[in-house]
C-alpha positions as CSV (number, residue, x, y, z in Angstrom):
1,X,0.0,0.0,0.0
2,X,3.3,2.3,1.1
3,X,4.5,2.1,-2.7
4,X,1.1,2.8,-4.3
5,X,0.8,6.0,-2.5
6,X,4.6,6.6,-3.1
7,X,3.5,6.7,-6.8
8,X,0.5,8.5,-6.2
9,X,2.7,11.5,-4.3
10,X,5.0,11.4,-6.6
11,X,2.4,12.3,-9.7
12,X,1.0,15.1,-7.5
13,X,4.2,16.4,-7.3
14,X,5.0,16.3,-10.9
15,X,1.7,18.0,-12.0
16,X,2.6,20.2,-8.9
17,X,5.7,22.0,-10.6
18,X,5.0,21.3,-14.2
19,X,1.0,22.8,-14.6
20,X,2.0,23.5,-18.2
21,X,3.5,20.0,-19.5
22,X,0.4,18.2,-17.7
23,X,-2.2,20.5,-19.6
24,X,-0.4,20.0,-22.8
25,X,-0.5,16.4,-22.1
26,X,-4.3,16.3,-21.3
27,X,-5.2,17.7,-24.0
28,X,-3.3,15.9,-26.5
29,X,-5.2,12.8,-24.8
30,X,-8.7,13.5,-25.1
31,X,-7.9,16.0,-28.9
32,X,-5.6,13.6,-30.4
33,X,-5.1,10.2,-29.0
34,X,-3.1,9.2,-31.7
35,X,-0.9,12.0,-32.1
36,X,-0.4,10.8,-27.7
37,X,0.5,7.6,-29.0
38,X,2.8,8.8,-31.7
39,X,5.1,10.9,-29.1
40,X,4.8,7.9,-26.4
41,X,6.5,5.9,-28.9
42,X,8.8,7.9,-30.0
43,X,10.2,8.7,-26.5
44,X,9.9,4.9,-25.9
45,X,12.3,4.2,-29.3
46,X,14.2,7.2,-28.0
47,X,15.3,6.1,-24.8
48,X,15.7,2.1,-25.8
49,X,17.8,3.5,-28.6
50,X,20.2,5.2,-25.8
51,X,20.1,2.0,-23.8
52,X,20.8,0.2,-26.2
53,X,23.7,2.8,-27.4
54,X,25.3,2.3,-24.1
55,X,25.2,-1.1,-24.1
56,X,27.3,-1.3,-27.2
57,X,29.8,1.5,-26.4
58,X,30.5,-0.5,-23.2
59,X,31.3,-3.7,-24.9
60,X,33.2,-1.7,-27.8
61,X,34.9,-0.4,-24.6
62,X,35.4,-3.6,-23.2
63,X,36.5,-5.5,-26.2
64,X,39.2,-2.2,-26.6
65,X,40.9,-3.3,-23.2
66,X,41.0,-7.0,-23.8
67,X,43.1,-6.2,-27.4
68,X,45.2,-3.8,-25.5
69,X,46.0,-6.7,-22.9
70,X,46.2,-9.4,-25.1
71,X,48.9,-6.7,-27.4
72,X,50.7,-6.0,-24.4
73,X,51.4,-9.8,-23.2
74,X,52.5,-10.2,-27.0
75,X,54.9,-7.4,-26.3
76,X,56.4,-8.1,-23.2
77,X,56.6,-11.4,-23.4
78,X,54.7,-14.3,-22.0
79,X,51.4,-13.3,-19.7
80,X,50.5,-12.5,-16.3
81,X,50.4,-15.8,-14.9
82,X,50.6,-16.7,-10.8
83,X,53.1,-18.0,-10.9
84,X,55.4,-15.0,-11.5
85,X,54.4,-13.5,-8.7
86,X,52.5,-10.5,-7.5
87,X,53.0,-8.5,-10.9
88,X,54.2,-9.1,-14.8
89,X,56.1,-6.6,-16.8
90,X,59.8,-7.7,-15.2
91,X,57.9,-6.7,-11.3
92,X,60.6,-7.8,-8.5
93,X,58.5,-9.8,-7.0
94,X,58.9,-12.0,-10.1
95,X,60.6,-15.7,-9.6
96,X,63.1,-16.0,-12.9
97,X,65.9,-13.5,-13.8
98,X,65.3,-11.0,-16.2
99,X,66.5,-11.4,-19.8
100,X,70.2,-10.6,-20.8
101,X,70.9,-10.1,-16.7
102,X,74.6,-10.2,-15.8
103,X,76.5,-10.5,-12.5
104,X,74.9,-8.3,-9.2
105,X,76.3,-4.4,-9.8
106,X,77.6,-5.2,-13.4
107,X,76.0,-1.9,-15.5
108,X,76.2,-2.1,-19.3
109,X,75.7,1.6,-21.0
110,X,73.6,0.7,-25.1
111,X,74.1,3.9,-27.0
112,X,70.8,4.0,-29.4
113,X,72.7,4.1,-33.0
114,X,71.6,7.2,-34.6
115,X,70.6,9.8,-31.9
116,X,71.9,12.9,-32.7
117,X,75.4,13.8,-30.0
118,X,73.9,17.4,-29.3
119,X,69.9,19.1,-29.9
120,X,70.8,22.7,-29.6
121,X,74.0,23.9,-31.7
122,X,77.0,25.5,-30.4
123,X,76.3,29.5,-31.5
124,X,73.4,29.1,-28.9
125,X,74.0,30.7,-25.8
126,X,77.0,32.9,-24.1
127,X,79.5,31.8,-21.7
128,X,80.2,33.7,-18.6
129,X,83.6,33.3,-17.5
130,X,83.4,33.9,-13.4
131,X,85.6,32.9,-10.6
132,X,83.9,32.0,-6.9
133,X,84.9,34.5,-3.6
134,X,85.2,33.5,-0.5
135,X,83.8,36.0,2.1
């Protein structure tokens, strides 16, 4: 009984603040029922047309991530499986050695062929000769 008065209040409120939109409404029910029936539907397509929009954008969405994931395992190598531990992508937590690693504190410096030795050229700039003063 509590939820068909709900609905009942809720209707009286509605006619409440919109007089106008109820009057138009009336009228186009007892003038022109089929005109009534016309806009009903259309709202009806309306709104299970943006429902239906959503629906698809969030599987397009979803099916976006899964390629990303699936690209990314390709690229690094392997998967996310347990059993490496608590995170992929070379994560410390990982069980095996990382590929190409040497002995513990051994760094190897790989220049990338064809970067350019210096971005801004040599006439750039002045130099301020300067000598430091104790006080």
């Amino acid at each position: 009984m509590n939820f068909l008065m709900a609905i009942i209040d809720s209707v009286v409120g509605f006619v409440q603040r919109n007089p106008l939109t109820t009057l138009v409404i009336l009228v186009l029910a007892v003038g022109a029922p089929a005109l009534l029936k016309g806009i009903a539907l259309f709202i009806l397509y309306f709104l299970m047309g943006l429902i239906l929009l959503i629906v698809v954008l969030m599987l397009l969405f979803r099916w976006r991530i899964y390629r990303a994931r699936k690209q990314m395992e390709e690229q690094f190598g392997g998967g996310f499986d347990a059993r490496q531990g608590a995170g992929g992508f070379g994560s410390p937590f990982t069980r095996e050695e990382p590929r190409g690693a040497g002995r513990e504190g051994e760094v190897r410096v790989h220049k990338t062929p064809g970067a350019p030795e210096k971005r801004v050229s040599k006439d750039v700039g002045d130099y301020i000769d300067f000598e430091e003063e104790k006080n």
